[in-house]
Backbone as JSON, one array per atom type, in Angstrom:
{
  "sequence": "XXXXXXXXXXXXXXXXXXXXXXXXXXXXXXXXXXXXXXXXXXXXXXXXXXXXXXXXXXXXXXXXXXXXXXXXXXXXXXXXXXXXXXXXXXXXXXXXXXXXXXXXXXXXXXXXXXXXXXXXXXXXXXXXXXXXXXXXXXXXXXXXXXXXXXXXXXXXXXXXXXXXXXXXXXXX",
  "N": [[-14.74, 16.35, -26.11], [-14.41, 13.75, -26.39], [-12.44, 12.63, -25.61], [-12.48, 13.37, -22.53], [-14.68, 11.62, -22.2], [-13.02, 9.45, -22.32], [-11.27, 9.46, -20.69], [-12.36, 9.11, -17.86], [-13.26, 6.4, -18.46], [-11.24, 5.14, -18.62], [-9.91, 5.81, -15.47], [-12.77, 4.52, -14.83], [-12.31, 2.07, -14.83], [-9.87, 1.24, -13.81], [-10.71, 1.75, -11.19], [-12.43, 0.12, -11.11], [-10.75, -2.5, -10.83], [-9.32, -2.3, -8.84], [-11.37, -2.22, -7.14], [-12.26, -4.7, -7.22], [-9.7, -6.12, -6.48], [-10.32, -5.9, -3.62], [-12.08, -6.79, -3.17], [-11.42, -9.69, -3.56], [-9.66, -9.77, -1.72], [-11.54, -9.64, 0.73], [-12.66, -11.79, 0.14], [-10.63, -13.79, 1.08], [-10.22, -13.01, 3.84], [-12.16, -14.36, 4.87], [-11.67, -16.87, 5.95], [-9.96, -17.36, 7.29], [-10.57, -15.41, 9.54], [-12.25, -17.3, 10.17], [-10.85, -19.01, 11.55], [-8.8, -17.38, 13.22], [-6.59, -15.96, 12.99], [-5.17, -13.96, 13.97], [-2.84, -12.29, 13.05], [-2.81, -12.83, 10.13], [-5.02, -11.85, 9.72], [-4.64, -9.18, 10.35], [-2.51, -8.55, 8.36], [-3.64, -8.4, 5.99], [-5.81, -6.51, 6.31], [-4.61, -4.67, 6.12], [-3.78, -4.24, 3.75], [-5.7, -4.35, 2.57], [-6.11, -1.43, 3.4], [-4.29, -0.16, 1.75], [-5.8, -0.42, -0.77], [-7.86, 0.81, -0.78], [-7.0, 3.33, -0.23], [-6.08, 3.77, -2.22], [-8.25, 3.95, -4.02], [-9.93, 5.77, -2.72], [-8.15, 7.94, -3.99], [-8.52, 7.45, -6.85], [-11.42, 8.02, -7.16], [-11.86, 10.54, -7.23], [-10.1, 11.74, -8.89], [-12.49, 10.76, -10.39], [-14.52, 12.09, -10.09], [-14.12, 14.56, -11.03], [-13.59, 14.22, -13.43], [-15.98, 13.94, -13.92], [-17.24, 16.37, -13.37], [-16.12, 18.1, -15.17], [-17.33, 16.93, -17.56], [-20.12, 17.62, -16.79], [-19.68, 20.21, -17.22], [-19.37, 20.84, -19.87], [-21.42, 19.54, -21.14], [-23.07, 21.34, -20.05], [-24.76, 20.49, -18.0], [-26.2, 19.57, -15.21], [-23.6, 18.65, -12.29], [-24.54, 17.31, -10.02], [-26.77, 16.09, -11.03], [-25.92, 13.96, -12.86], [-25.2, 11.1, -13.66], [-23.85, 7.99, -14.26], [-25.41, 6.1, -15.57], [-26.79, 7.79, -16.83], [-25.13, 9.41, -18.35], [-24.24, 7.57, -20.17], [-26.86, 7.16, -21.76], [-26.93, 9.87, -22.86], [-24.63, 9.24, -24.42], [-25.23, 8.75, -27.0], [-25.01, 9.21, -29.65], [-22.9, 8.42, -29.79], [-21.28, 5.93, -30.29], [-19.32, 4.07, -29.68], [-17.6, 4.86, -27.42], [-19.84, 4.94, -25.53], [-20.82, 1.75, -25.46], [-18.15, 1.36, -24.12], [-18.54, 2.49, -21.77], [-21.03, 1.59, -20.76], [-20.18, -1.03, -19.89], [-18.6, -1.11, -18.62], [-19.73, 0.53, -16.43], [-21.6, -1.63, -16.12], [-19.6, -3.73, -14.9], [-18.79, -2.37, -12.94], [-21.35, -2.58, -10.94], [-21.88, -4.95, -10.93], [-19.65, -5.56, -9.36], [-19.32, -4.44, -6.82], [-21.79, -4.48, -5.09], [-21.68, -7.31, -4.48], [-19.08, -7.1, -2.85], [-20.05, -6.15, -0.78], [-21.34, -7.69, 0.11], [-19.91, -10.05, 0.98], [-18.25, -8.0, 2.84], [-19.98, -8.36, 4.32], [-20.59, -10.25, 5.59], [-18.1, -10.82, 6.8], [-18.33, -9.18, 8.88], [-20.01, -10.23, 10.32], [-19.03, -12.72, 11.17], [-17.26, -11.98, 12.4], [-17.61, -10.13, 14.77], [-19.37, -13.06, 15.51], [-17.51, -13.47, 16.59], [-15.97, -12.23, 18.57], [-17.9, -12.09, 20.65], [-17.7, -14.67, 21.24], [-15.23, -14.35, 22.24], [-15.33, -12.48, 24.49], [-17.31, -14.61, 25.79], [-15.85, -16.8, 27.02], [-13.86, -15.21, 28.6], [-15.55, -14.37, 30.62], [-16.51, -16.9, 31.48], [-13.89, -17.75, 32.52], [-13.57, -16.08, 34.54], [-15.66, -16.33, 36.2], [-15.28, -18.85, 37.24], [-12.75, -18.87, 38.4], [-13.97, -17.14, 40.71], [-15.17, -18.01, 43.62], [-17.47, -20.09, 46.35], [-19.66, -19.13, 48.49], [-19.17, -19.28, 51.81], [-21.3, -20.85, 54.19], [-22.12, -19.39, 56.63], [-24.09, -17.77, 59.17], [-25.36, -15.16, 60.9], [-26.76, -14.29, 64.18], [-29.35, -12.88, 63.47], [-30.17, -14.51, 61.53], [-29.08, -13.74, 58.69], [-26.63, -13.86, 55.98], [-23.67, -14.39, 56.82], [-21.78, -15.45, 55.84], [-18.77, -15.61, 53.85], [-16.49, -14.8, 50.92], [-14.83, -17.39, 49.36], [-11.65, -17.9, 48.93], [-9.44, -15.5, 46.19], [-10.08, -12.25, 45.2], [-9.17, -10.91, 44.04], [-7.71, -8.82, 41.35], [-9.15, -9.55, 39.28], [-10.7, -9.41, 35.96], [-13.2, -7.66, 34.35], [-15.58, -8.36, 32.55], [-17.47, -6.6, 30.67], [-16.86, -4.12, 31.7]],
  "CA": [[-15.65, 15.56, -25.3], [-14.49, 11.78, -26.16], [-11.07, 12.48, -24.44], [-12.93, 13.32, -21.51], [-14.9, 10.37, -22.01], [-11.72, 8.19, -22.6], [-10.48, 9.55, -19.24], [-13.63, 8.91, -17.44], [-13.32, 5.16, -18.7], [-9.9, 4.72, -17.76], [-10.58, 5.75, -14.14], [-13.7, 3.92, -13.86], [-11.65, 0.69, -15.51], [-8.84, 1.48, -12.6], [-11.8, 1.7, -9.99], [-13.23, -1.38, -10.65], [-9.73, -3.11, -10.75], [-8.85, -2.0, -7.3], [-12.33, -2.8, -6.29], [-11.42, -6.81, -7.59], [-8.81, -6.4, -5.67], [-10.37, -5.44, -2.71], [-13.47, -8.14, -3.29], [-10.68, -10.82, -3.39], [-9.08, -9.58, -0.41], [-12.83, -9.55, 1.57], [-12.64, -13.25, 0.68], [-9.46, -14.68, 1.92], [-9.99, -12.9, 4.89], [-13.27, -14.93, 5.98], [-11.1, -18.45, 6.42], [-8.27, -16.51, 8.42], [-11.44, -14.47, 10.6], [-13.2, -18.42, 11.24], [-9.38, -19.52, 11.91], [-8.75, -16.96, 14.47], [-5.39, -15.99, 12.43], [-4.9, -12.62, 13.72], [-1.63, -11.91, 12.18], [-2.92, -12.73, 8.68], [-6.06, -10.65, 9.4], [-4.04, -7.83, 10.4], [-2.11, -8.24, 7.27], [-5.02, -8.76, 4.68], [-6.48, -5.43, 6.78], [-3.23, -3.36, 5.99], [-3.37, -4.7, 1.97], [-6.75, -3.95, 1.89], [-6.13, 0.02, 3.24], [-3.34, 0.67, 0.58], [-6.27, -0.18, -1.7], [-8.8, 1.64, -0.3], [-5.92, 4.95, -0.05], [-6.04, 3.99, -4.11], [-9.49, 4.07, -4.29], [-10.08, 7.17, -2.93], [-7.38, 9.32, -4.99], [-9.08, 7.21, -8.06], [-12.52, 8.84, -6.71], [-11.59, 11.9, -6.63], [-10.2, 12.58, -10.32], [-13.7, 10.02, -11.48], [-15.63, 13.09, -9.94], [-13.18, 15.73, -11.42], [-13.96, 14.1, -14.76], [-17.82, 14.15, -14.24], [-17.37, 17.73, -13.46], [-15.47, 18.3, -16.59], [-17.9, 16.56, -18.39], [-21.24, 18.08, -16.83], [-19.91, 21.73, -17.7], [-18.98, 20.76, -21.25], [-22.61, 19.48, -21.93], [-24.08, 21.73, -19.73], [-25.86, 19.64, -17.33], [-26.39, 20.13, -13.31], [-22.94, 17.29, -12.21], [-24.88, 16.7, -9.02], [-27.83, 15.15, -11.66], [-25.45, 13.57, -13.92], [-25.18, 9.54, -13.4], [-23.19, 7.0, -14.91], [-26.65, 5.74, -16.54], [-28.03, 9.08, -17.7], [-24.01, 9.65, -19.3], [-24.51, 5.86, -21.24], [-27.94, 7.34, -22.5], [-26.38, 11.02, -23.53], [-23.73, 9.0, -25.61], [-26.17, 7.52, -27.73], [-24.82, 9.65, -30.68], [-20.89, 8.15, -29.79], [-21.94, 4.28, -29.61], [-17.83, 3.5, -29.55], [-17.52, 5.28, -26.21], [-21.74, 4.85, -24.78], [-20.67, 0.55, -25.15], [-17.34, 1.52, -23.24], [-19.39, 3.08, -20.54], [-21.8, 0.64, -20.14], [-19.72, -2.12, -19.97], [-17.43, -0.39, -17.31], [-20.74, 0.43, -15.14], [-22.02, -2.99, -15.42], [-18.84, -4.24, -14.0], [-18.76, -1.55, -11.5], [-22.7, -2.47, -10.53], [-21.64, -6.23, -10.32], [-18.55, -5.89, -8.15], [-19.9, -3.2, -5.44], [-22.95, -5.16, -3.94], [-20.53, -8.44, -4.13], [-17.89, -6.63, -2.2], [-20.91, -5.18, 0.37], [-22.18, -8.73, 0.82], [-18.81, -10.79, 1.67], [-18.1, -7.59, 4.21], [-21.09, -8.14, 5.76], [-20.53, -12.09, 6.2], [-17.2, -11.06, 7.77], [-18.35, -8.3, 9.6], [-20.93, -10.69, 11.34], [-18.12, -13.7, 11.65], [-16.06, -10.55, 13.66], [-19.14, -10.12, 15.91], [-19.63, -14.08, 16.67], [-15.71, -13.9, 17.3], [-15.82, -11.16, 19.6], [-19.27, -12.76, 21.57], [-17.01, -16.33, 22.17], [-13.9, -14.14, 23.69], [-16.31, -12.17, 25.69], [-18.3, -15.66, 26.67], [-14.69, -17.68, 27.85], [-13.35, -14.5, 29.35], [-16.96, -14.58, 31.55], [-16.03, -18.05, 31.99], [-12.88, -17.38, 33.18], [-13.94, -15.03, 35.98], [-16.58, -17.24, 37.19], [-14.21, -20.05, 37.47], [-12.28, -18.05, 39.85], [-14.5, -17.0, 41.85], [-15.4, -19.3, 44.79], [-18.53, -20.52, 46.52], [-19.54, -18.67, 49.61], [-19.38, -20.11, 53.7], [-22.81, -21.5, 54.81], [-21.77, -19.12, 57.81], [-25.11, -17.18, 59.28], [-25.11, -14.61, 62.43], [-27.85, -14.0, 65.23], [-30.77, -12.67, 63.0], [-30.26, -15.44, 60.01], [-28.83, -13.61, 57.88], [-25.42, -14.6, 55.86], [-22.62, -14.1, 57.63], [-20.65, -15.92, 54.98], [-17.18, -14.84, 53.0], [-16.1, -15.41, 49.88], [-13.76, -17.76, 49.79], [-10.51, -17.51, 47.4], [-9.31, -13.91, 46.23], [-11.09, -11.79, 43.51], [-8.46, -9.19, 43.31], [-6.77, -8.71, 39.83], [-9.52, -10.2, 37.96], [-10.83, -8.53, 34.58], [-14.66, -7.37, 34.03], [-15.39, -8.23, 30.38], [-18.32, -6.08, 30.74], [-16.25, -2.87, 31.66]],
  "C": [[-15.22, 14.1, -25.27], [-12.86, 12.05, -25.12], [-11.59, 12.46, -22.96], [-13.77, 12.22, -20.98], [-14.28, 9.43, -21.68], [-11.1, 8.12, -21.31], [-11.28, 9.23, -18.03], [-13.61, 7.39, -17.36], [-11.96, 4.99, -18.11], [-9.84, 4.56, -16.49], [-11.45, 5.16, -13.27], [-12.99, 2.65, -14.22], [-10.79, 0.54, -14.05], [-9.54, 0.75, -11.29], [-12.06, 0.08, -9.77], [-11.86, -2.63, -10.69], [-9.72, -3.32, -9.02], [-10.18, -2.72, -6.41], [-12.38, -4.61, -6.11], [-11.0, -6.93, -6.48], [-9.19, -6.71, -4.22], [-11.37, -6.29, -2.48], [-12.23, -9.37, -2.34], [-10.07, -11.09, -1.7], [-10.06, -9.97, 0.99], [-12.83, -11.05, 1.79], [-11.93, -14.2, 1.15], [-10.09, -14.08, 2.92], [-11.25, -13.62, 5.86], [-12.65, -15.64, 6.13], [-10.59, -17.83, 7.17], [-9.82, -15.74, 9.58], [-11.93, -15.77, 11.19], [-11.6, -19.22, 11.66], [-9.17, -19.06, 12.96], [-7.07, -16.44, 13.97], [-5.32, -14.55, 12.55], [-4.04, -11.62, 13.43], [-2.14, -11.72, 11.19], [-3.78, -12.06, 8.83], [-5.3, -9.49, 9.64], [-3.33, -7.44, 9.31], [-2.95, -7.72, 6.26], [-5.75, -7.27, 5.1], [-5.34, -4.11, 6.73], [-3.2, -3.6, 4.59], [-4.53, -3.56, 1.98], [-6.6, -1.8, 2.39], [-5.29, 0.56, 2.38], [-4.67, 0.26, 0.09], [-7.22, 0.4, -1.58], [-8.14, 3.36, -0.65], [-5.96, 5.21, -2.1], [-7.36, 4.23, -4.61], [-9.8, 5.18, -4.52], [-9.52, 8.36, -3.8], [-8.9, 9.01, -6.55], [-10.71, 8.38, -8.07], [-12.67, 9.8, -7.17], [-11.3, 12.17, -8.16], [-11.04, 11.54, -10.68], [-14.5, 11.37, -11.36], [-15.14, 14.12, -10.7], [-13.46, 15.54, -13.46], [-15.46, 14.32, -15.38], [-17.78, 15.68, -14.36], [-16.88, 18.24, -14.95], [-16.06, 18.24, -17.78], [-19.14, 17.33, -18.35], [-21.16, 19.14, -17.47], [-19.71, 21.64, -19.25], [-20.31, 20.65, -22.12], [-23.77, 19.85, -20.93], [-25.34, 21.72, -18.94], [-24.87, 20.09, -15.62], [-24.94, 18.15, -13.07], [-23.55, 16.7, -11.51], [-25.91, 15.72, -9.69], [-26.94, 13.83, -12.64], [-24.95, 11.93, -13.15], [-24.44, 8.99, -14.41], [-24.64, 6.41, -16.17], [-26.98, 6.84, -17.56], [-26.71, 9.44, -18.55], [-24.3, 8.56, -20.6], [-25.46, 6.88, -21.83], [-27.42, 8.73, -23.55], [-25.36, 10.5, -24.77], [-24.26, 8.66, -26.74], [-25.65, 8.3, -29.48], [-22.78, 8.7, -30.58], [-20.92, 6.28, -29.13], [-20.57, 3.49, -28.64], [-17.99, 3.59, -27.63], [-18.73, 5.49, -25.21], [-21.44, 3.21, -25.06], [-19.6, 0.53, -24.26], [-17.82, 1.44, -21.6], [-19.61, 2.75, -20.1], [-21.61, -0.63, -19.57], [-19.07, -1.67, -18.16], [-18.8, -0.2, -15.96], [-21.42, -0.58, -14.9], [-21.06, -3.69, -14.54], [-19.16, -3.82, -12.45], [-20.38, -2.14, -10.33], [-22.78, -4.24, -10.19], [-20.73, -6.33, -9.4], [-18.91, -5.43, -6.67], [-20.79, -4.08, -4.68], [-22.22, -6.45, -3.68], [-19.61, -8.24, -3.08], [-19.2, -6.51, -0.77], [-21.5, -6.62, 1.09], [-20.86, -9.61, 1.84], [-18.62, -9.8, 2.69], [-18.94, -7.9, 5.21], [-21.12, -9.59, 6.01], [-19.33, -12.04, 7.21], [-17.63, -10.52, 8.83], [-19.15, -9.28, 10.8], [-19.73, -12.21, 12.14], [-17.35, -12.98, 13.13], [-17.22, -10.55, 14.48], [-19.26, -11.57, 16.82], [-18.36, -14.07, 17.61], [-15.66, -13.36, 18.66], [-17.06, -11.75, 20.8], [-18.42, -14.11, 22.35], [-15.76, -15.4, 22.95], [-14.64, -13.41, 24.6], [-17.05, -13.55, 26.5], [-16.84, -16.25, 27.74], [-13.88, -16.65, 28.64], [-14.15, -14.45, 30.53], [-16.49, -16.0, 32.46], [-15.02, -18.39, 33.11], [-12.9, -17.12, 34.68], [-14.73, -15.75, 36.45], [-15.94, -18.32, 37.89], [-13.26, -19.49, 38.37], [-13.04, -17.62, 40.61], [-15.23, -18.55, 42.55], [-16.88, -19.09, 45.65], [-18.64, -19.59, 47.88], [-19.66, -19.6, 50.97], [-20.62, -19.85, 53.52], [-22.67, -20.91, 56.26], [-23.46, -17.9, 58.04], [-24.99, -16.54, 60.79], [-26.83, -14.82, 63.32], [-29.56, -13.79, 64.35], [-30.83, -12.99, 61.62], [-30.09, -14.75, 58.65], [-27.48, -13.73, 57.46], [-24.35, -13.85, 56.61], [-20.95, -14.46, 56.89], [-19.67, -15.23, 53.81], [-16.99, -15.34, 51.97], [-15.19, -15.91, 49.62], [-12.8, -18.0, 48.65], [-10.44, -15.84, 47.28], [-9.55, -13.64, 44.85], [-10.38, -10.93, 43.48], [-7.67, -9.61, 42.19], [-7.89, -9.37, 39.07], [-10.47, -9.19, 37.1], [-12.44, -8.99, 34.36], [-14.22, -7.03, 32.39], [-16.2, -7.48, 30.22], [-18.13, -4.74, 31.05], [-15.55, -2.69, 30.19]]
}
């Protein structure tokens, strides 16, 4: 059982590395998103999927270890929590302070990581609203005023003057 523990900790130690990583990464990339630096965001958005591609494997044997662990002591894995493991160790203090330590990290980095995405995610949003507004712009600015021209039963008669072919609906 502590090997399985030990491997359990290693993994979640890994996890929350990568997740660092992947914090850090969330925060360079707001200067470069209010910059408009879409090279370096495209970079910083190709770092961050190798660590994401690491994430997931990591994932994958953390669950493989829970499983390992639930059938050993017998417990339902789908019930079995990082908390309710800490509390079960309470006879193995060495490896139940390991634990806890490792899921406080994990429980400080995660909502950190969830908040900076969501500051970029909304920066990406105003970004995308100003090239939609000056692309609008654009097109209005080409188009031209109509003739003050009117036929027989007052109604316009007038043309649009300048040519509207080739221009780009931001709205399609």
């Amino acid at each position: 059982m502590a090997s399985l523990i030990e491997n359990l900790i290693s993994v979640l130690e890994e996890e929350n590395e990568q997740y660092e990583t992947l914090l850090e990464l969330s925060r360079k990339k707001t200067p470069v998103i209010v910059k408009g630096d879409i090279k370096r965001l495209q970079e910083i958005t190709d770092e961050e999927q190798n660590i994401i591609d690491r994430i997931a494997s990591l994932e994958s044997r953390r669950e493989e270890h829970i499983r390992d662990i639930a059938n050993v002591i017998n417990r339902d894995v789908g019930q079995l929590k990082l908390g309710n493991l800490v509390q079960i160790l309470e006879k193995s203090p060495k490896e139940q302070r390991k634990l806890a330590e490792i899921h406080d990290k994990l429980r400080d980095t995660l909502p950190e990581m969830q908040r900076v995405n969501a500051q970029n995610q909304e920066l990406l949003k105003e970004a995308l609203e100003m090239v939609e507004f000056d692309l609008n712009m654009i097109q209005a600015a080409k188009m031209a005023p109509q003739t003050a021209n009117y036929n027989k039963s007052a109604y316009s008669a007038g043309s649009v003057m300048g040519d509207n072919r080739g221009s780009f609906d931001a709205k399609q």
